[in-house]
C-alpha positions as CSV (number, residue, x, y, z in Angstrom):
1,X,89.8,-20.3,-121.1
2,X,87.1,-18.1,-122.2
3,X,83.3,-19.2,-121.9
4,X,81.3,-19.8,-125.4
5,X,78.3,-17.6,-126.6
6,X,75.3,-19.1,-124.7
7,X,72.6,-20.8,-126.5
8,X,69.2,-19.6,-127.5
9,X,67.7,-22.5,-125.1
10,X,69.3,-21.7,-122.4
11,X,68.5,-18.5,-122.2
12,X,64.5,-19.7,-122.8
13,X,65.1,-21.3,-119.9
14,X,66.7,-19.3,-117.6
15,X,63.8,-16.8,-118.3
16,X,61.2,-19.8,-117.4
17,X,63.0,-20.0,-113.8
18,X,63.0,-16.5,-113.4
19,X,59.2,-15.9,-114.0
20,X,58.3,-19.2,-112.1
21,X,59.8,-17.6,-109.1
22,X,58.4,-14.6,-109.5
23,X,55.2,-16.0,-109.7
24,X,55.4,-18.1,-106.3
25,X,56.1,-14.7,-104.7
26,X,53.4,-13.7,-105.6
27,X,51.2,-16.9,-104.2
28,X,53.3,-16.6,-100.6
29,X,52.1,-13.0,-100.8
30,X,48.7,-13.5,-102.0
31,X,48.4,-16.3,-99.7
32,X,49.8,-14.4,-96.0
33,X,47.0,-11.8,-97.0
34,X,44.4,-14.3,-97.1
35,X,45.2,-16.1,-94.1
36,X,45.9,-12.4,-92.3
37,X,41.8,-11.8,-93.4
38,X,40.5,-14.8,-92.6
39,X,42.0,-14.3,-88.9
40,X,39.7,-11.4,-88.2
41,X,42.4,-8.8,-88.2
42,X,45.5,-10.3,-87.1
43,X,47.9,-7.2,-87.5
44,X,46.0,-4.6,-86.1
45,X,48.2,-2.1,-84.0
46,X,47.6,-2.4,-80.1
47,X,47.2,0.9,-79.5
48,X,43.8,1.0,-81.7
49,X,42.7,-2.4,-80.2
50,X,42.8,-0.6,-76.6
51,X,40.9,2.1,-77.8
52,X,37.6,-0.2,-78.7
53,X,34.9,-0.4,-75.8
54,X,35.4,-3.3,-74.0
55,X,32.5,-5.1,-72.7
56,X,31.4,-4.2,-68.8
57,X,31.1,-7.1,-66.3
58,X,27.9,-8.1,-65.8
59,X,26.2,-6.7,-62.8
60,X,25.6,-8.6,-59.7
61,X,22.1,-9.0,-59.3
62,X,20.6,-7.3,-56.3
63,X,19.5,-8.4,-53.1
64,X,16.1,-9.7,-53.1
65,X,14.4,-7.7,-49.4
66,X,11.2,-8.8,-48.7
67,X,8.4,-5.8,-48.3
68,X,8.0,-4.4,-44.6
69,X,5.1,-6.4,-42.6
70,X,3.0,-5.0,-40.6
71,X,3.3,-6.0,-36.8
72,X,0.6,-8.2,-35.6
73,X,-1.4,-6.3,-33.1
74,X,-1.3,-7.9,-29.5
75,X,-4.4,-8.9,-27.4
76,X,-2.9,-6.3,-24.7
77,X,-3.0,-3.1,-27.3
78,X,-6.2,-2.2,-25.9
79,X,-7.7,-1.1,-22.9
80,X,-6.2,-3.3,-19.9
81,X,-7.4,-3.4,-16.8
82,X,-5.5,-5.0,-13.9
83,X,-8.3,-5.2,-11.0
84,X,-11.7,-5.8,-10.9
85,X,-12.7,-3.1,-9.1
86,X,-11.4,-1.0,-12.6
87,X,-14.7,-2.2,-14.2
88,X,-17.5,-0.7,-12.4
89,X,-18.7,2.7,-11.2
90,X,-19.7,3.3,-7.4
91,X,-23.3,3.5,-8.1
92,X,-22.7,-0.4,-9.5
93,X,-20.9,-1.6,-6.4
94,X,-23.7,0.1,-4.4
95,X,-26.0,-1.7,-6.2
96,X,-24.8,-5.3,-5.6
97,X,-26.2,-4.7,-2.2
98,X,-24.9,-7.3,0.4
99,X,-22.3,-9.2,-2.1
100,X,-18.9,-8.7,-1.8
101,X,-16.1,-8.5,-4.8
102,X,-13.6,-11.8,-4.6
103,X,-14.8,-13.3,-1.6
104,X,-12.0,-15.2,0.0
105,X,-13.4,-18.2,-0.5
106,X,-14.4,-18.1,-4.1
107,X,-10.2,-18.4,-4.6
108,X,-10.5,-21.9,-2.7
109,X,-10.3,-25.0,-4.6
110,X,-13.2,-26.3,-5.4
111,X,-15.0,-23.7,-4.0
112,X,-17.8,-24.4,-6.4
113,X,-18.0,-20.8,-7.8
114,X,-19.5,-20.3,-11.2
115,X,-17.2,-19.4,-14.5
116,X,-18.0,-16.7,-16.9
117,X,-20.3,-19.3,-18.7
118,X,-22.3,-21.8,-18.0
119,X,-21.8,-23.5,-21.5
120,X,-18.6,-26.3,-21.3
121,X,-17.3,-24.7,-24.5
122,X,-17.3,-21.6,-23.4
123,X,-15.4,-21.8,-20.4
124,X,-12.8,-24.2,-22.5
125,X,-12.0,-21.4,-25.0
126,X,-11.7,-19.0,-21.8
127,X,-9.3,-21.1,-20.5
128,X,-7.7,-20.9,-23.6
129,X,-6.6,-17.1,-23.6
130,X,-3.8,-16.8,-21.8
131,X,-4.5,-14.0,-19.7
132,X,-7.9,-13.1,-18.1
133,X,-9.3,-11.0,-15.3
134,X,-12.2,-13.4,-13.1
135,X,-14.5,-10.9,-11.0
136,X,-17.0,-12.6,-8.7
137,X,-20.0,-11.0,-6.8
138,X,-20.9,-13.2,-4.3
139,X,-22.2,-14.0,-0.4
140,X,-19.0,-13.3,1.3
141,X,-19.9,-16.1,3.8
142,X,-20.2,-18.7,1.2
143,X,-22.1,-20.1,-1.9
144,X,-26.2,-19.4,-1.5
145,X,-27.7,-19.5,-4.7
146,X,-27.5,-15.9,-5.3
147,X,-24.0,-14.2,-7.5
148,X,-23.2,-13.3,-10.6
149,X,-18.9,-13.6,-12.1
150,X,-17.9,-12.1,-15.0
151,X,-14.6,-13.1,-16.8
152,X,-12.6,-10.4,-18.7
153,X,-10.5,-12.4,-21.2
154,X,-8.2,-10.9,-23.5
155,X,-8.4,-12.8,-26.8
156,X,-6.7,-13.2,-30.6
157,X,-9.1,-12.3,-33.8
158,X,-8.6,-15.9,-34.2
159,X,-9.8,-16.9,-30.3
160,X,-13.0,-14.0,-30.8
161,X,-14.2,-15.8,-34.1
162,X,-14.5,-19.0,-32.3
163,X,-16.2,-16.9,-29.3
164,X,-18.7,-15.7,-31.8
165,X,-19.5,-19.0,-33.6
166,X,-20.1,-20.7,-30.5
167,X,-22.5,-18.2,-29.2
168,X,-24.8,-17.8,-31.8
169,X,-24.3,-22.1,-32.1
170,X,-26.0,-22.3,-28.4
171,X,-28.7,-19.8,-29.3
172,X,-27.8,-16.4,-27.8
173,X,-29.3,-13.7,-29.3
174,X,-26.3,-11.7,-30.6
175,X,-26.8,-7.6,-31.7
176,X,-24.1,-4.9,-32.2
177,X,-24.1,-2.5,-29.4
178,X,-21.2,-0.1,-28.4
179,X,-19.1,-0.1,-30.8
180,X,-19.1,-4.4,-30.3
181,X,-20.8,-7.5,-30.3
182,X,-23.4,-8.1,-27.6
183,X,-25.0,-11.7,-27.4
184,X,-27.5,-12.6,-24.5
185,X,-29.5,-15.6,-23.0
186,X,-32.3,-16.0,-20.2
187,X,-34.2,-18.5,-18.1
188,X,-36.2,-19.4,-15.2
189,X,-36.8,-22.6,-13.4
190,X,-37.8,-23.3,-10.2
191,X,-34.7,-22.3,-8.6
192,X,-34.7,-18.8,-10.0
193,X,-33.7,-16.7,-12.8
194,X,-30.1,-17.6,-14.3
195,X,-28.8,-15.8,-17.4
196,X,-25.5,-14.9,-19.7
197,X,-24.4,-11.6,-21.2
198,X,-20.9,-11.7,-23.8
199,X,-19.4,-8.9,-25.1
200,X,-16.4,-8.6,-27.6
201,X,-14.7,-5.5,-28.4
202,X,-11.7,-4.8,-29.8
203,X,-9.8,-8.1,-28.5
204,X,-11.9,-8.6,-25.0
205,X,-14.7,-10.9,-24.0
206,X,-16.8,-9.7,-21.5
207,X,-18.4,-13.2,-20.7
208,X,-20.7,-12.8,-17.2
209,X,-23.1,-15.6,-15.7
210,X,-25.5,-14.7,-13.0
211,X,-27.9,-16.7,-11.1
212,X,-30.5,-14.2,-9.4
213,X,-28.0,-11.5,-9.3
214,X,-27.2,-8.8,-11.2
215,X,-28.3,-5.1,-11.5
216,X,-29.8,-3.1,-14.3
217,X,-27.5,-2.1,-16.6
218,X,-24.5,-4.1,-15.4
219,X,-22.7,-4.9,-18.7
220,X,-23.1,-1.4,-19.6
221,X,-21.3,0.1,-17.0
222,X,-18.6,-2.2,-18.0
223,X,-18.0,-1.0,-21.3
224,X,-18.1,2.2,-20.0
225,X,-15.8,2.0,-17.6
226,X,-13.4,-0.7,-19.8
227,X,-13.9,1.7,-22.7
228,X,-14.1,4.9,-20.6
229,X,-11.1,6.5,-22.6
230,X,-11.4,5.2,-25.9
Protein backbone atom coordinates (compact mmCIF):
# COMPACT_ATOMS: atom_id res chain seq x y z
CA UNK A 1 0.00 0.00 0.00
CA UNK A 2 1.61 3.09 -0.96
CA UNK A 3 2.45 5.86 1.63
CA UNK A 4 0.29 9.37 1.25
CA UNK A 5 1.98 12.83 0.41
CA UNK A 6 3.35 14.10 3.73
CA UNK A 7 2.02 17.09 5.34
CA UNK A 8 3.25 20.55 5.46
CA UNK A 9 3.55 20.11 9.39
CA UNK A 10 5.39 17.42 9.40
CA UNK A 11 7.81 18.40 7.51
CA UNK A 12 8.08 21.88 9.88
CA UNK A 13 8.82 19.62 12.26
CA UNK A 14 11.06 17.28 11.06
CA UNK A 15 13.23 20.41 10.21
CA UNK A 16 12.79 21.67 14.00
CA UNK A 17 14.56 18.21 15.14
CA UNK A 18 17.01 18.44 12.65
CA UNK A 19 18.34 21.97 13.65
CA UNK A 20 17.85 21.27 17.35
CA UNK A 21 20.36 18.55 16.97
CA UNK A 22 22.54 20.34 15.16
CA UNK A 23 22.64 22.88 17.53
CA UNK A 24 23.54 20.58 20.67
CA UNK A 25 26.52 19.63 18.52
CA UNK A 26 27.53 22.49 18.58
CA UNK A 27 27.19 23.13 22.58
CA UNK A 28 29.04 19.45 23.25
CA UNK A 29 31.70 21.02 20.94
CA UNK A 30 31.75 24.41 22.20
CA UNK A 31 31.65 23.02 25.57
CA UNK A 32 34.88 20.08 25.31
CA UNK A 33 36.84 23.27 24.15
CA UNK A 34 36.04 25.26 27.13
CA UNK A 35 36.65 22.67 29.56
CA UNK A 36 40.10 21.61 27.36
CA UNK A 37 41.09 25.63 28.13
CA UNK A 38 40.15 25.87 31.39
CA UNK A 39 42.49 22.78 32.15
CA UNK A 40 45.61 24.56 31.33
CA UNK A 41 46.34 22.74 28.16
CA UNK A 42 45.06 19.31 28.46
CA UNK A 43 45.92 17.98 24.92
CA UNK A 44 49.19 19.10 24.41
CA UNK A 45 51.50 16.49 22.62
CA UNK A 46 54.16 14.79 24.99
CA UNK A 47 56.86 15.26 23.04
CA UNK A 48 56.62 19.25 23.31
CA UNK A 49 55.81 18.93 27.13
CA UNK A 50 59.42 17.11 27.48
CA UNK A 51 61.00 19.72 25.66
CA UNK A 52 60.08 22.57 28.36
CA UNK A 53 62.78 23.24 31.15
CA UNK A 54 62.08 21.47 34.00
CA UNK A 55 62.77 22.94 37.25
CA UNK A 56 66.41 21.86 38.97
CA UNK A 57 66.35 20.36 42.53
CA UNK A 58 67.13 22.62 44.96
CA UNK A 59 70.66 22.57 46.06
CA UNK A 60 71.80 21.09 49.28
CA UNK A 61 72.99 23.72 51.32
CA UNK A 62 76.68 23.54 52.12
CA UNK A 63 78.56 22.60 55.04
CA UNK A 64 78.87 25.19 57.49
CA UNK A 65 83.33 24.91 58.51
CA UNK A 66 84.17 26.94 61.11
CA UNK A 67 87.32 29.48 60.27
CA UNK A 68 90.97 27.93 61.17
CA UNK A 69 92.04 29.07 64.89
CA UNK A 70 95.00 29.83 65.77
CA UNK A 71 96.89 27.36 68.22
CA UNK A 72 97.17 28.70 71.67
CA UNK A 73 100.84 29.22 72.40
CA UNK A 74 102.27 26.95 75.27
CA UNK A 75 104.15 28.27 78.38
CA UNK A 76 107.07 25.86 77.12
CA UNK A 77 107.46 27.82 73.45
CA UNK A 78 110.08 29.86 74.85
CA UNK A 79 113.35 29.55 76.12
CA UNK A 80 113.43 26.42 78.62
CA UNK A 81 115.94 25.64 80.73
CA UNK A 82 116.21 22.34 82.53
CA UNK A 83 119.02 23.07 85.27
CA UNK A 84 119.88 25.74 87.32
CA UNK A 85 123.20 25.89 86.55
CA UNK A 86 121.71 27.04 82.74
CA UNK A 87 121.02 30.41 84.26
CA UNK A 88 124.18 32.01 85.23
CA UNK A 89 127.60 32.74 83.85
CA UNK A 90 130.94 31.65 85.59
CA UNK A 91 131.83 34.99 86.67
CA UNK A 92 128.19 34.77 88.73
CA UNK A 93 128.94 31.42 90.36
CA UNK A 94 132.31 32.81 91.31
CA UNK A 95 130.75 35.58 92.73
CA UNK A 96 128.38 33.71 95.21
CA UNK A 97 131.61 33.12 97.13
CA UNK A 98 131.20 30.27 99.74
CA UNK A 99 127.42 29.29 98.76
CA UNK A 100 126.76 26.37 97.08
CA UNK A 101 123.83 25.69 94.17
CA UNK A 102 121.01 23.07 95.73
CA UNK A 103 122.56 22.26 98.85
CA UNK A 104 121.39 18.83 99.82
CA UNK A 105 119.60 19.87 102.52
CA UNK A 106 117.58 22.65 101.13
CA UNK A 107 115.56 19.39 99.16
CA UNK A 108 114.71 18.18 102.86
CA UNK A 109 111.34 18.59 104.26
CA UNK A 110 110.96 21.36 106.16
CA UNK A 111 114.23 22.36 105.58
CA UNK A 112 113.12 25.87 106.22
CA UNK A 113 114.56 27.27 102.93
CA UNK A 114 113.12 30.46 101.53
CA UNK A 115 110.60 30.49 98.21
CA UNK A 116 111.04 32.81 95.35
CA UNK A 117 108.92 35.38 97.48
CA UNK A 118 108.46 36.27 100.60
CA UNK A 119 104.83 37.54 99.93
CA UNK A 120 102.06 34.50 100.74
CA UNK A 121 100.45 35.30 97.35
CA UNK A 122 103.15 35.14 95.55
CA UNK A 123 104.43 31.89 96.39
CA UNK A 124 100.55 30.64 96.00
CA UNK A 125 100.39 31.63 92.31
CA UNK A 126 103.95 29.91 91.96
CA UNK A 127 102.71 27.01 93.16
CA UNK A 128 100.15 27.34 90.72
CA UNK A 129 102.15 27.02 87.43
CA UNK A 130 102.63 23.68 86.80
CA UNK A 131 106.07 23.48 86.00
CA UNK A 132 109.02 25.57 87.62
CA UNK A 133 112.69 25.43 88.05
CA UNK A 134 113.69 26.37 92.22
CA UNK A 135 117.52 27.46 92.33
CA UNK A 136 118.84 27.98 95.82
CA UNK A 137 122.24 29.72 96.81
CA UNK A 138 122.85 28.78 100.10
CA UNK A 139 125.45 27.63 103.22
CA UNK A 140 125.98 24.12 102.12
CA UNK A 141 126.22 23.17 105.82
CA UNK A 142 122.79 24.49 106.65
CA UNK A 143 120.51 27.52 107.02
CA UNK A 144 122.62 30.81 108.51
CA UNK A 145 120.88 33.81 107.69
CA UNK A 146 122.72 34.39 104.59
CA UNK A 147 121.10 32.94 100.66
CA UNK A 148 119.31 34.15 98.10
CA UNK A 149 116.54 31.34 95.79
CA UNK A 150 115.21 32.25 92.74
CA UNK A 151 112.25 30.41 91.22
CA UNK A 152 111.94 30.11 87.33
CA UNK A 153 108.22 29.53 86.69
CA UNK A 154 106.80 29.06 83.49
CA UNK A 155 103.41 30.75 83.40
CA UNK A 156 99.98 31.37 81.12
CA UNK A 157 99.15 35.21 79.92
CA UNK A 158 96.43 34.54 82.22
CA UNK A 159 98.87 33.32 85.38
CA UNK A 160 101.51 36.61 84.40
CA UNK A 161 98.49 39.15 84.61
CA UNK A 162 97.79 38.06 88.03
CA UNK A 163 101.77 38.02 88.71
CA UNK A 164 101.72 41.66 87.69
CA UNK A 165 98.65 42.81 89.64
CA UNK A 166 99.85 41.42 92.67
CA UNK A 167 103.20 43.03 92.43
CA UNK A 168 102.55 46.41 91.92
CA UNK A 169 99.39 45.59 94.80
CA UNK A 170 102.41 45.00 97.49
CA UNK A 171 104.24 48.08 96.38
CA UNK A 172 107.18 46.87 94.09
CA UNK A 173 108.43 49.36 92.01
CA UNK A 174 107.83 47.80 88.56
CA UNK A 175 109.87 49.38 85.12
CA UNK A 176 110.28 47.68 81.65
CA UNK A 177 113.72 46.46 81.21
CA UNK A 178 114.94 43.86 78.65
CA UNK A 179 112.59 43.42 76.57
CA UNK A 180 110.17 42.60 80.02
CA UNK A 181 108.74 43.59 83.14
CA UNK A 182 111.18 44.23 86.03
CA UNK A 183 109.48 44.96 89.53
CA UNK A 184 111.75 45.40 92.74
CA UNK A 185 111.55 45.80 96.56
CA UNK A 186 114.24 46.55 99.50
CA UNK A 187 114.68 46.66 103.21
CA UNK A 188 116.79 46.59 106.24
CA UNK A 189 116.20 45.72 109.78
CA UNK A 190 118.19 44.70 112.30
CA UNK A 191 118.86 41.42 110.96
CA UNK A 192 120.21 42.62 107.61
CA UNK A 193 119.29 43.62 104.21
CA UNK A 194 116.38 41.34 102.63
CA UNK A 195 115.03 42.10 99.17
CA UNK A 196 112.82 40.75 95.91
CA UNK A 197 113.55 41.14 92.23
CA UNK A 198 110.50 39.62 89.45
CA UNK A 199 110.95 39.42 86.10
CA UNK A 200 108.34 38.34 83.35
CA UNK A 201 109.18 37.79 79.80
CA UNK A 202 107.66 36.15 77.28
CA UNK A 203 105.72 33.44 79.66
CA UNK A 204 108.59 33.19 82.60
CA UNK A 205 108.71 34.71 86.04
CA UNK A 206 111.90 35.18 87.33
CA UNK A 207 110.76 35.66 91.05
CA UNK A 208 114.25 35.68 93.49
CA UNK A 209 114.27 36.52 97.38
CA UNK A 210 117.56 37.16 99.05
CA UNK A 211 118.38 37.82 102.52
CA UNK A 212 122.15 39.40 102.62
CA UNK A 213 123.01 37.61 99.52
CA UNK A 214 123.13 38.36 96.24
CA UNK A 215 125.71 39.90 93.73
CA UNK A 216 125.65 42.92 91.55
CA UNK A 217 123.90 42.39 88.63
CA UNK A 218 122.39 38.95 89.45
CA UNK A 219 119.01 39.24 87.64
CA UNK A 220 120.82 40.46 84.72
CA UNK A 221 122.88 37.75 84.07
CA UNK A 222 119.80 35.76 84.11
CA UNK A 223 118.11 37.23 81.44
CA UNK A 224 121.11 37.01 79.60
CA UNK A 225 121.80 33.80 79.91
CA UNK A 226 117.70 32.67 79.89
CA UNK A 227 117.48 34.93 76.83
CA UNK A 228 121.02 34.35 75.56
CA UNK A 229 119.64 33.13 72.04
CA UNK A 230 116.60 35.11 71.56
Amino acid sequence: MAAGPVSASAMTRRRMWVLLGAVGSLLVIALVVLLIVWRGGAGVPETEAASRPQPSSTPAPLAVTASPQPPSKSVTDGPHPSQCEQLYSPAMVAAFGDLALNPAWVAEENSGANRGSADPELVTLIDAAEEKLTCVWANAGGASGVGLTTELVWVTPEQSAAVQSRLSAAGMNCYEELAGMRCIVEGTDDGGVSGESHFLRDGIWLATYYFNAGPDGYTHDMIANVWADA
